[in-house]
C-alpha positions as CSV (number, residue, x, y, z in Angstrom):
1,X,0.0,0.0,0.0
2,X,1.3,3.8,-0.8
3,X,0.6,5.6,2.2
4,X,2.9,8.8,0.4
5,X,1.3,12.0,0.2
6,X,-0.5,12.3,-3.1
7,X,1.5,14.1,-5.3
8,X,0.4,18.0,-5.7
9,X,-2.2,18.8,-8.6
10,X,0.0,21.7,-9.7
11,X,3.7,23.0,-9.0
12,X,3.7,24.8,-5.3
13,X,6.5,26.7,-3.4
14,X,6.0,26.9,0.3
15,X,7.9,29.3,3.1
16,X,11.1,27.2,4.6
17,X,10.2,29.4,7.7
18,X,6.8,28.3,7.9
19,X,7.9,24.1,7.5
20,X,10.4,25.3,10.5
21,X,7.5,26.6,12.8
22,X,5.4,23.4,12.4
23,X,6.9,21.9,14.6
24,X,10.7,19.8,14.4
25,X,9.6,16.4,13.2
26,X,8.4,18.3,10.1
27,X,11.4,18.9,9.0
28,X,14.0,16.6,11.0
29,X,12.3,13.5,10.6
30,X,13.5,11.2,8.1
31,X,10.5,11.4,5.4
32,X,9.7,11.5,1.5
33,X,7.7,13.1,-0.8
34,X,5.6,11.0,-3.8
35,X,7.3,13.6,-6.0
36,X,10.6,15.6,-6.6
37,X,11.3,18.9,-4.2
38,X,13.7,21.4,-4.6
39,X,14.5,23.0,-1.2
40,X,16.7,26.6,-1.9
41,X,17.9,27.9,1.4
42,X,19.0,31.8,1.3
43,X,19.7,32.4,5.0
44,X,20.3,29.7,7.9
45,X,22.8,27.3,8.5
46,X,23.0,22.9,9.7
47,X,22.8,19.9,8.5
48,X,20.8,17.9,6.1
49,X,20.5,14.2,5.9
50,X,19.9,12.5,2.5
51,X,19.5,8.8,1.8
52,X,21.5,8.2,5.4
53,X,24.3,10.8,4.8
54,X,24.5,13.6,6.4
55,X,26.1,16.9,5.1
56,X,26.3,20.8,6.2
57,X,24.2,23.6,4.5
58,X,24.6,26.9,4.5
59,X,22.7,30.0,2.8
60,X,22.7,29.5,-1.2
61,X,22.4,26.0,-1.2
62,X,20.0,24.0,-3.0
63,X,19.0,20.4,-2.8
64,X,17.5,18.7,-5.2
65,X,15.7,15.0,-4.2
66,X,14.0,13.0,-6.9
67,X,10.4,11.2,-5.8
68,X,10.7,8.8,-2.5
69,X,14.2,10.2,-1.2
70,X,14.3,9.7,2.5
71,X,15.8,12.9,4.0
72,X,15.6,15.3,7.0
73,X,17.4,19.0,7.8
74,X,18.1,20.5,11.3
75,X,18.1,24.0,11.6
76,X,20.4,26.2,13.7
77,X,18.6,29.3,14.4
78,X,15.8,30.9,11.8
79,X,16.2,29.5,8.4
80,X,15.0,31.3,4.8
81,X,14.0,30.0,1.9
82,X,11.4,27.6,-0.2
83,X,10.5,24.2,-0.9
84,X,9.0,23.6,-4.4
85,X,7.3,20.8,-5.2
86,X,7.0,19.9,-8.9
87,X,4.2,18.0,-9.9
88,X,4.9,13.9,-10.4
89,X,3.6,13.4,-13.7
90,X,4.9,16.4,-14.9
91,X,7.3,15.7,-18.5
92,X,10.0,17.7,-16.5
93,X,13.4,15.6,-17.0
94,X,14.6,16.9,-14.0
95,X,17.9,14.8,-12.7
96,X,17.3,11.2,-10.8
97,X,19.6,11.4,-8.3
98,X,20.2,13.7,-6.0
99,X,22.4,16.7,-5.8
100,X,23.1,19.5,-3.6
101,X,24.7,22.7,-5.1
102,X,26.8,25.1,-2.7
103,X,26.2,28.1,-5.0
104,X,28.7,31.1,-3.8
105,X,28.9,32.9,-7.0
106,X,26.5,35.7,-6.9
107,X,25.3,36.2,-10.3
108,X,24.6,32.1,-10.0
109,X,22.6,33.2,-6.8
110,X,20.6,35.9,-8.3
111,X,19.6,33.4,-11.4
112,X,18.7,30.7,-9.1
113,X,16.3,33.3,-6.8
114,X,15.3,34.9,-10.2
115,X,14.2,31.1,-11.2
116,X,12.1,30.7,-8.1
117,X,10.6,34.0,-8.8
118,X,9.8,33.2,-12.1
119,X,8.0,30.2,-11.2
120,X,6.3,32.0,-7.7
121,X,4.9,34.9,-10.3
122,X,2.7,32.4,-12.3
123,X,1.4,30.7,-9.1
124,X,0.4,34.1,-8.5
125,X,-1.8,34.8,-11.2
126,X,-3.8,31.2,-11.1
127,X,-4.6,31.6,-14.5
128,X,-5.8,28.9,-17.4
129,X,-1.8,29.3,-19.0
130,X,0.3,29.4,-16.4
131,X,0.0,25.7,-16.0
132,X,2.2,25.9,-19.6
133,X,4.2,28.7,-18.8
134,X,5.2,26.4,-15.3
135,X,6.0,23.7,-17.4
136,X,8.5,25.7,-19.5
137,X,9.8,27.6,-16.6
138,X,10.3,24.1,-14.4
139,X,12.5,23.0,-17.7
140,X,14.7,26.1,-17.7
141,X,15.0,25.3,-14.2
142,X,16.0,21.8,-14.7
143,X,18.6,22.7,-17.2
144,X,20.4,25.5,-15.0
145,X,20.3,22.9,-11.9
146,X,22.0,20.3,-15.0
147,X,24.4,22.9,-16.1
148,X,25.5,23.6,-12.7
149,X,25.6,20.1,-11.5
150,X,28.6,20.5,-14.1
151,X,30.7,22.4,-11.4
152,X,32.9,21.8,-8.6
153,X,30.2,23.4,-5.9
154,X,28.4,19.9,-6.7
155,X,27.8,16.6,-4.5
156,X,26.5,13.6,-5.4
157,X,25.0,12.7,-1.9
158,X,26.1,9.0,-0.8
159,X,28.1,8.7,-4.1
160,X,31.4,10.4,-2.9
161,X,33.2,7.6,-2.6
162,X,33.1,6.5,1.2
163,X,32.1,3.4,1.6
164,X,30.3,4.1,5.0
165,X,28.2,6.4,2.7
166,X,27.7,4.1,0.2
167,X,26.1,1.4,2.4
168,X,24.2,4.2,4.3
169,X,22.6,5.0,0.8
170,X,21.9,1.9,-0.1
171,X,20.1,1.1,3.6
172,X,18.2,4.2,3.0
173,X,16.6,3.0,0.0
174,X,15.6,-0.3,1.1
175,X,14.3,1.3,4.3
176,X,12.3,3.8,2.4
177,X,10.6,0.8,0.0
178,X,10.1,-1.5,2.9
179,X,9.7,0.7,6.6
180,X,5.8,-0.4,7.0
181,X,6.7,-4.2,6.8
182,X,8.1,-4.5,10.2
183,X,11.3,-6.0,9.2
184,X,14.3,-5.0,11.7
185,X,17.5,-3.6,11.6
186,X,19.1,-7.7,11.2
187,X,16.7,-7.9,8.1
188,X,18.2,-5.0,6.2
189,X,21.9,-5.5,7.2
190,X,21.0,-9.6,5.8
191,X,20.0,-8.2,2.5
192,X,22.7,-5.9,2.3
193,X,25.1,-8.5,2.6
194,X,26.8,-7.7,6.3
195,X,26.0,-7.5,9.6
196,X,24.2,-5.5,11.9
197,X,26.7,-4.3,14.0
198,X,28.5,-3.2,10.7
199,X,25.4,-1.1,9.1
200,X,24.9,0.4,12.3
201,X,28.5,1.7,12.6
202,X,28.4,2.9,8.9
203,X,25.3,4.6,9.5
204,X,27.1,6.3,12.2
205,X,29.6,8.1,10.5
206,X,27.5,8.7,7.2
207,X,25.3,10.2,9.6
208,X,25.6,10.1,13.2
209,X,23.1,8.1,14.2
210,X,22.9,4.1,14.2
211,X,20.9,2.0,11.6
212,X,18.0,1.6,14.4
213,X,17.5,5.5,14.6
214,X,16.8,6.2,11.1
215,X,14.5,3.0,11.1
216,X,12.4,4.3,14.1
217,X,12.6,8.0,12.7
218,X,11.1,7.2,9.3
219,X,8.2,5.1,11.0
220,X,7.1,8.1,13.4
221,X,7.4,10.5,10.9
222,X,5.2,8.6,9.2
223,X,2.6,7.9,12.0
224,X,2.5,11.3,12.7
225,X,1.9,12.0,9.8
226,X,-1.1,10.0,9.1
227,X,-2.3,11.0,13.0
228,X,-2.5,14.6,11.6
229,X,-3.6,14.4,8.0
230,X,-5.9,11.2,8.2
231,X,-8.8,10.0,10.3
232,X,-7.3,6.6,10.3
233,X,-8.3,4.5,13.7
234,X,-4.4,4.5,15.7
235,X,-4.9,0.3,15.1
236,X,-4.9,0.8,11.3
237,X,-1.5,3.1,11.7
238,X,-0.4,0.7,13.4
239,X,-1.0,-1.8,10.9
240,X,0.0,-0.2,7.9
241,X,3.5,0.6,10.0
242,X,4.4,-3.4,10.7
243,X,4.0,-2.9,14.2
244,X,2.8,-6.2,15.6
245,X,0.1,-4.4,18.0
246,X,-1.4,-1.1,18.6
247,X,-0.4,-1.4,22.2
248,X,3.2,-1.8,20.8
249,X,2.5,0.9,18.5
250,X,1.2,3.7,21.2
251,X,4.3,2.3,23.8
252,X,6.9,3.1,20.7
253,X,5.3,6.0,20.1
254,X,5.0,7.1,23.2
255,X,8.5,6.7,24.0
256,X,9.7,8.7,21.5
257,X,7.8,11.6,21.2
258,X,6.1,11.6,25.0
259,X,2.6,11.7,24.0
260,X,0.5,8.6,23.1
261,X,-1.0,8.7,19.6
262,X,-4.5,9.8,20.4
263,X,-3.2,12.4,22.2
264,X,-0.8,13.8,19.6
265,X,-3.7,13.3,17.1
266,X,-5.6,15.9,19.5
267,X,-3.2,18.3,19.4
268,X,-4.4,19.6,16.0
C-alpha cells in the first residue's frame, strides 16, 4: 500500500520558515515526498540528511531529491528559503539522483532566486496558462540545476566515494521501500550483505546516528503523519506501519515523542 502524500495537482512553493514553525519532526524527521522537491535555502545554517548521509548547509544552497528520497534538515537558528514541489507526472526531465549545489557565485545566486521568482509569479496569477508557462519555466530550471551540476560546488550525496556512505545509501533505500513491513534492523543488514553491528556503525559516521535511529525516525514520521492528515483509527496506523500491535504501536510511540497517539492526534 502507498501511504505517500499524493503528489500535488499543480507545481507549489512553500515558506522554509513556515515548515520550521510546524513543529521539528516536520522537517528533521526522516521522510519523502511522492514527488521531486527542490529545497533553496538563502539564509540559515545545519545539516541535512539524505539517503543516510548527512552533510552541512549553508545559505545558497539547493538540494535537489527525486520522488521517494528519504531525508531530513536540522536547523540552527531561523532559516530562509522555499520548498517547491513539482508536480509527479509532470514531463520535466529533472535529474534522478540527488544533488546539492553550494552556489557562492552571486550572479549564479541571483539566477537561481530569479528562477524561483519566475516560477512564484505564475502561481500568483492562477490563471488557465500558467500551467504551460510552469511547465517551461520548471525546464529552464531543470537545465540551469544540469548545467551547474557541471561544477565543482556539486555533490553527489552517498556517491562520494566513502564506503560508509555508500552502504548508508543503499540502507536508506531499502528502508524507504520496505519501513511499514516491520522487518528489523538484522533484516536489512542480511539483505545488504553484512551484519548488523556493521550497518549500524556505517550509518554512524554517514550520519551520526545508528541504523535503528533512522529505522524508528522514518516510521514516526510517518505515523504522525497520518495522525495529523488522516482519520485513520491508531490500530490501522499501526497496521499499515508493521508494528505487531497497537499497544506496541502507542508504547513506541509514546516513547519517543512523549505523548500517546491519540493524544498527539488531538493536538491539532
Amino acid at each position: 500500500m502507498n501511504d505517500l502524500p499524493p503528489p500535488p495537482p499543480a507545481f507549489r512553493i512553500d515558506a522554509l520558515s513556515g515548515l520550521a514553525q510546524g513543529g521539528r519532526w516536520r522537517t528533521e524527521a526522516m521522510r519523502s515526498y511522492g514527488h521531486p522537491v527542490l529545497y533553496w535555502f538563502t539564509r540559515g545554517q545545519g545539516r541535512i540528511t539524505v539517503q543516510g548521509v548527512t552533510r552541512g548547509y549553508g545559505p545558497h544552497n539547493a538540494v535537489l531529491l527525486p520522488a521517494r528520497i528519504m531525508h531530513g534538515f536540522e536547523t540552527m537558528g531561523q532559516v530562509s528559503g522555499a520548498m517547491l514541489s513539482f508536480p509527479r507526472d509532470a514531463d520535466l526531465d529533472l535529474p534522478d539522483t540527488p544533488l546539492h549545489l553550494r552556489i557562492r557565485d552571486g550572479q549564479a545566486q541571483a539566477e537561481m532566486a530569479l528562477q524561483i521568482e519566475n516560477i512564484q509569479r505564475e502561481l500568483d496569477l492562477g490563471e488557465g496558462m500558467s500551467t504551460r508557462a510552469l511547465i517551461h519555466h520548471a525546464g529552464l530550471l531543470a537545465v540551469w540545476l544540469e548545467r551547474q551540476a557541471d561544477g565543482k560546488e556539486t555533490q553527489n550525496v552517498g556517491l562520494d566515494g566513502r564506503a560508509a556512505d555508500r552502504l548508508a545509501a543503499a540502507y536508506a533505500s531499502l528502508l524507504e521501500r520496505d519501513f511499514r513491513t516491520g522487518r528489523g534492523v538484522g533484516d536489512y543488514a542480511a539483505a545488504l550483505g553484512v551484519t548488523a553491528t556493521h550497518l549500524s556503525r556505517s550509518c554512524r559516521a554517514a550520519c551520526g546516528r545508528p541504523a535503528s535511529a533512522l529505522l524508528q525516525d522514518r516510521q514516526l514520521y510517518e505515523a504522525r503523519r497520518l495522525l495529523r492528515e488522516t482519520g485513520l483509527p491508531v490500530k490501522t496506523v499501526a497496521e499499515q506501519l508493521g508494528f505487531r500491535s497497537a499497544a506496541y504501536f502507542t508504547r513506541a510511540f509514546h516513547q519517543r515523542t512523549g505523548q500517546t497517539p491519540s493524544a498527539f492526534r488531538a493536538g491539532g
